[in-house]
DOROVO-790054 format. One record per residue (C-alpha): residue number from 1; x, y, z. Coordinates in steps of 0.02 Angstrom, whole numbers, plus 32768, in hexadecimal, padded with zeros to 4 digits. Layout:
% DOROVO-790054
   resi   east   north     up
    NUM      X       Y      Z
...
***
This chain:
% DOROVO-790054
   resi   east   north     up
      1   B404    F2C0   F888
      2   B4BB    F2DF   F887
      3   B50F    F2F7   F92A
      4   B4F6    F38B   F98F
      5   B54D    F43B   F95F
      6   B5FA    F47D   F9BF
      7   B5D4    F51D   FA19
      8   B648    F5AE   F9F7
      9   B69D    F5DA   FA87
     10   B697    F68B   FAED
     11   B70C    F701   FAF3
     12   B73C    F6C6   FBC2
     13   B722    F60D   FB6F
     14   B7BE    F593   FB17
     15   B7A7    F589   FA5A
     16   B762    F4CC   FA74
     17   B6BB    F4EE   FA21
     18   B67E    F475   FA9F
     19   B5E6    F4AF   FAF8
     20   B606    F53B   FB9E
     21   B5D4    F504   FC5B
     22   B52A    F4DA   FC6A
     23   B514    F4E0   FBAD
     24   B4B2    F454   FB66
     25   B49F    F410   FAAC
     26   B3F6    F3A9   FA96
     27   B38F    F37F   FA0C
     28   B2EE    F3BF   FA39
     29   B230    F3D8   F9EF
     30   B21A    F482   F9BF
     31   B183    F4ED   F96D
     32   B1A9    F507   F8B8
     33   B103    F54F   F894
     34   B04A    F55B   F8D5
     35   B03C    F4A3   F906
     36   B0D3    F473   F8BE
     37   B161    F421   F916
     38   B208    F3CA   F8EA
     39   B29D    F39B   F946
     40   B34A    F3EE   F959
     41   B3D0    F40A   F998
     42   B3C7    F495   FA30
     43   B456    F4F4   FAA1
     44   B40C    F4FF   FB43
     45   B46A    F58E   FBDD
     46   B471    F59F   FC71
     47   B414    F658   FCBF
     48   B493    F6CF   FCA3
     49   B4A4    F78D   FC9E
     50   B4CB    F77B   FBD6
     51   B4F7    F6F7   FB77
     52   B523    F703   FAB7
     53   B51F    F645   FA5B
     54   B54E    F635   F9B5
     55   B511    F5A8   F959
     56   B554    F58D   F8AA
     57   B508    F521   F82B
     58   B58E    F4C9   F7C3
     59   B61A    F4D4   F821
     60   B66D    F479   F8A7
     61   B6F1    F50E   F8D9
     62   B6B0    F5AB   F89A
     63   B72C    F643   F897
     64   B6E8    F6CE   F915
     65   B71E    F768   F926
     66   B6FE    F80B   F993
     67   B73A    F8B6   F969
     68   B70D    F960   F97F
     69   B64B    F91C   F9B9
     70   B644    F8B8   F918
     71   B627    F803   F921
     72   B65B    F7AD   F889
     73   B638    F6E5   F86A
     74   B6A9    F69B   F7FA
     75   B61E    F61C   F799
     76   B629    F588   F701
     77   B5B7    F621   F6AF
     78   B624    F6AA   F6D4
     79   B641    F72E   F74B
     80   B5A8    F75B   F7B5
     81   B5BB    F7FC   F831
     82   B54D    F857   F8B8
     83   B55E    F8E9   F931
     84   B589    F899   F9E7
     85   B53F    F907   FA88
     86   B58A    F8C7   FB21
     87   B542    F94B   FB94
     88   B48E    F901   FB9A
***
């Protein structure tokens, strides 16, 4: 497996891509299917109140952007965006 994906960053975070404070990257065995299991690659956090982690296939340094609640992902695909709620 190839090595483990950068993290995007948070908005408080630098623009490293490397993973946050008490963020972990592990490969993992996870449930694919009823009785089916593979390894991968996982982002493990710390408890927090909310915590948004973006991981994006293809990509070492995705383009993110937030504006006007919109969270668009800059990807090797195209442009992916989603409605961002901050107050939950």
């Amino acid at each position: 497996m190839s090595a483990p994906p950068r993290i995007a960053p948070s908005a408080s975070a630098s623009a490293s891509g490397r993973p946050l404070d008490g963020q972990e990257v592990e490969l993992q065995e996870i449930a694919t299917g009823h009785l089916r299991t593979a390894r991968s690659v996982t982002v493990l956090s710390p408890a927090a109140r909310s915590v948004l982690t973006l991981v994006v296939p293809g990509t070492g340094a995705p383009a993110i952007t937030c504006s006007d609640g919109l969270v668009t992902v800059r990807t090797p695909g195209g442009p992916v965006s989603f409605p961002l709620r901050l107050d939950r």
